[in-house]
N, C-alpha and C positions, 0 to 999 in steps of 0.2 A: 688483598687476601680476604676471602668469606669470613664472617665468624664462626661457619661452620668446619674449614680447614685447620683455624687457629684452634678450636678447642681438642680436634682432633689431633694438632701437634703435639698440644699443653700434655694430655692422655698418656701418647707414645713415649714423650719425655718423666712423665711419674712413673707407667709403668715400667720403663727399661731401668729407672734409680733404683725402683722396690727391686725389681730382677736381679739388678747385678748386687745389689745389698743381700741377696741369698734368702730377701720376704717371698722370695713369688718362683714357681719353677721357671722353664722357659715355656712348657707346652699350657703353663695356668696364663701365661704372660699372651700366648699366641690364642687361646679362649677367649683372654678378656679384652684383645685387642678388636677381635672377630663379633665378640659380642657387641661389644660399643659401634664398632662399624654396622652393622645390621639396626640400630637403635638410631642411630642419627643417619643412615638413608629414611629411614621410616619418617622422624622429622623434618627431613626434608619436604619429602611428599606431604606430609602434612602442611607444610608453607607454599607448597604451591597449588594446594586446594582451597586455603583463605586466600591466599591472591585472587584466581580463579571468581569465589565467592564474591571479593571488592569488586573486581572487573564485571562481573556481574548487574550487581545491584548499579554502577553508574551507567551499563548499557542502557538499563530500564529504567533511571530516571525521567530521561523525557518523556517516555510513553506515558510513565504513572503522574507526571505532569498534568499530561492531556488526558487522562482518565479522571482524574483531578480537577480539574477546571471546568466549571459550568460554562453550559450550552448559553449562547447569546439568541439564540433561536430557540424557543419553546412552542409545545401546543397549547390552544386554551381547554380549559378543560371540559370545554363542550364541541372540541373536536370531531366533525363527523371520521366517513372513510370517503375519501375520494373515488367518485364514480365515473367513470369514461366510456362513454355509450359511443361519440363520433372525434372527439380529440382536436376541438376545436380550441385555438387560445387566443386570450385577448391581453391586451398591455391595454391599460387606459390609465393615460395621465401619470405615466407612472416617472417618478425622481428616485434618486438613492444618492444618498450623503454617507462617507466612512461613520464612523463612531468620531475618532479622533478629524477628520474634515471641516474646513473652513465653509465651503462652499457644496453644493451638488456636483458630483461625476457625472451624472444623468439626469435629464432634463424633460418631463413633457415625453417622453416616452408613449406613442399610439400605436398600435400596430395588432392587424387580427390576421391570426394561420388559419384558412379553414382547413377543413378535414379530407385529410389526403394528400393536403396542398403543399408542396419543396419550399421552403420560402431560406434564403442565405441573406447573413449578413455583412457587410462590407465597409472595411473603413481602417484607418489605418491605426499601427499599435500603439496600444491602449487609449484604444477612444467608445471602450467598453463593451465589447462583442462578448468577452469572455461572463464579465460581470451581470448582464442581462441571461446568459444560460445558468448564471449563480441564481439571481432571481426566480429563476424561474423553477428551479430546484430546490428555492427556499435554503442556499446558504446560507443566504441573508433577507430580512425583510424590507423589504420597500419604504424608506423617508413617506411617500408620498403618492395616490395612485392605486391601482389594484391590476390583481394579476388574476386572471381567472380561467379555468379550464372547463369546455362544456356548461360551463355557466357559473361556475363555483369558483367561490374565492378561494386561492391556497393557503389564505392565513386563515380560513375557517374550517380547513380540515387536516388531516395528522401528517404530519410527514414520511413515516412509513408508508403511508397508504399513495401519497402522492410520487415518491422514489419510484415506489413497485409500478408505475406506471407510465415509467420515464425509461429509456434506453440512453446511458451518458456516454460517451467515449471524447474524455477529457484530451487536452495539448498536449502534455505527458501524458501516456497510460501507464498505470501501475499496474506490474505486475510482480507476482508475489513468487516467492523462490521454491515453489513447488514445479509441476511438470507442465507442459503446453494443456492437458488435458483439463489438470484443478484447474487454470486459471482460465479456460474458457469456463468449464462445468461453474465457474462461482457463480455463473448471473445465472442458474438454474441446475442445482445438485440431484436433482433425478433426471437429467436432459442422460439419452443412452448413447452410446458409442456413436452411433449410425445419425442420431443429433447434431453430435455436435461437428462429426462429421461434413455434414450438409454444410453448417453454420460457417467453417471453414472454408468450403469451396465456394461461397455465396461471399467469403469477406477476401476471396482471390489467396488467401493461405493455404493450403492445404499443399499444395505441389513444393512449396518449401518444406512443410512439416515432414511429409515424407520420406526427403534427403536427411532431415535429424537421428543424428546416432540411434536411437529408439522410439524416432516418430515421433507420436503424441505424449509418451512416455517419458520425453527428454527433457530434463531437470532444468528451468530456463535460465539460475543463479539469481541472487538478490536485484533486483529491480529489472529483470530479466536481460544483465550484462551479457550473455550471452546470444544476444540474438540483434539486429540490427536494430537503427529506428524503425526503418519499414516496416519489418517485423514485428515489430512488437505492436506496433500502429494496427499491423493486418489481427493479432490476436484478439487486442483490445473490440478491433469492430465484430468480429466473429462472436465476441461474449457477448456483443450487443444484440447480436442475431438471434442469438440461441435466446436472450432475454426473453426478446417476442415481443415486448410492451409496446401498445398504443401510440406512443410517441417517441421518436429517435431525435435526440440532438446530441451535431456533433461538434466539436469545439477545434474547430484546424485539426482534425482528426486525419487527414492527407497528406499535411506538410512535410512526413520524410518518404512519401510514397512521389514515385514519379508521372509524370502527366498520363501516361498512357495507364498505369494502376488506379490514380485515383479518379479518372473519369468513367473506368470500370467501377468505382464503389459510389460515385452518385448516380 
């Protein structure tokens, strides 16, 4: 039994003694039972709006965690802006060790994209395909080595500058529990209808998007549960589309698409 039943028993039982003792009429009796009833709903709802509020603040714990916690990657503060005329890149000699690592993941690392150039990585899981596109995004920075674009080192200029110049479509794509439309529009918030559009038929989505309850308009759920892996794979390249940036890497960005889909997107 609630403590909010029992006090409300405790109530009915004082005021029926006062009643039948001839303290209380019966219509004062059925007032102030009525009253009390409307006074402890009301507390109620008030208990379930601090609940509400705890439930809350531990949702958003880990987030204000990671708000919280410094960046392991910094710019120096003579940071340029990253400029990409031809989007050439080069790895040279490049290592990377964890933080906590005994040894190097990555070893001697050479290797130049020219400009224009498809270049795929191959090799089996975790033998660091994923962590070389981290590098190259400036995740993380390089043990050892230099990573350079058009000629420029990425530890020598900002990381905003070097992102907005990169097109990602990670292993998992996230996507966010707004509609198909936000979560292309996010790599570019003025791209117009007819944009993103394009972007869509270019990443082989669109002819799905159009069976969606309300198309582009259809809400895709937190991490977009509502939509397949395929799916969500073909969004994620579409946002990359519409980016437009200089350089596309993809990170297994085909592997819940099928052979005939992803050799339409390379």
């Amino acid at each position: 039994m609630g403590a909010m039943a029992l006090v409300q028993i405790i109530a009915i039982a004082i005021i029926g003694g006062i009643t039948v003792s001839g303290g209380l009429s019966v219509a004062g009796a059925i007032f102030v039972l009525a009253y009390l009833q409307r006074i402890s709903s009301h507390l109620y709802m008030i208990s379930e709006i601090v609940k509400g509020y705890e439930q809350s603040f531990l949702d958003a714990q880990p987030m204000t965690e990671m708000l919280m916690s410094s960046n392991d990657v910094t710019d120096k503060p003579s940071a340029k802006q990253l400029t990409v005329t031809d989007g050439a890149i080069q790895f040279s000699d490049v290592a990377y060790r964890y933080q906590d690592g005994a040894s190097d993941v990555l070893t001697d690392i050479t290797f130049t994209v020219q400009p224009g150039q498809k270049v795929g990585l191959v090799g089996y899981s975790g033998s660091g395909k994923t962590t070389i596109t981290q590098l190259l995004l400036r995740f993380y920075d390089v043990s050892r080595g230099a990573i350079a674009i058009d000629g420029q080192n990425i530890q020598e200029v900002s990381q905003t500058s070097l992102r907005s110049q990169i097109s990602y479509v990670p292993q998992e794509p996230l996507l966010f529990h707004r509609s198909v439309r936000d979560n292309i529009a996010y790599a570019n918030p003025e791209a117009t209808t007819e944009e993103i559009i394009d972007a869509t038929k270019k990443a082989n989505a669109w002819d799905f998007i159009q069976e969606l309850p309300e198309g582009l308009d259809t809400v895709v759920g937190e991490r977009g549960v509502k939509l397949s892996g395929g799916q969500r794979q073909r969004i994620a390249i579409a946002r990359a589309i519409l980016k437009n940036a200089p350089i596309l890497v993809l990170d297994e960005a085909t592997s819940a698409l099928d052979s005939n889909a992803a050799k339409h997107k390379i």
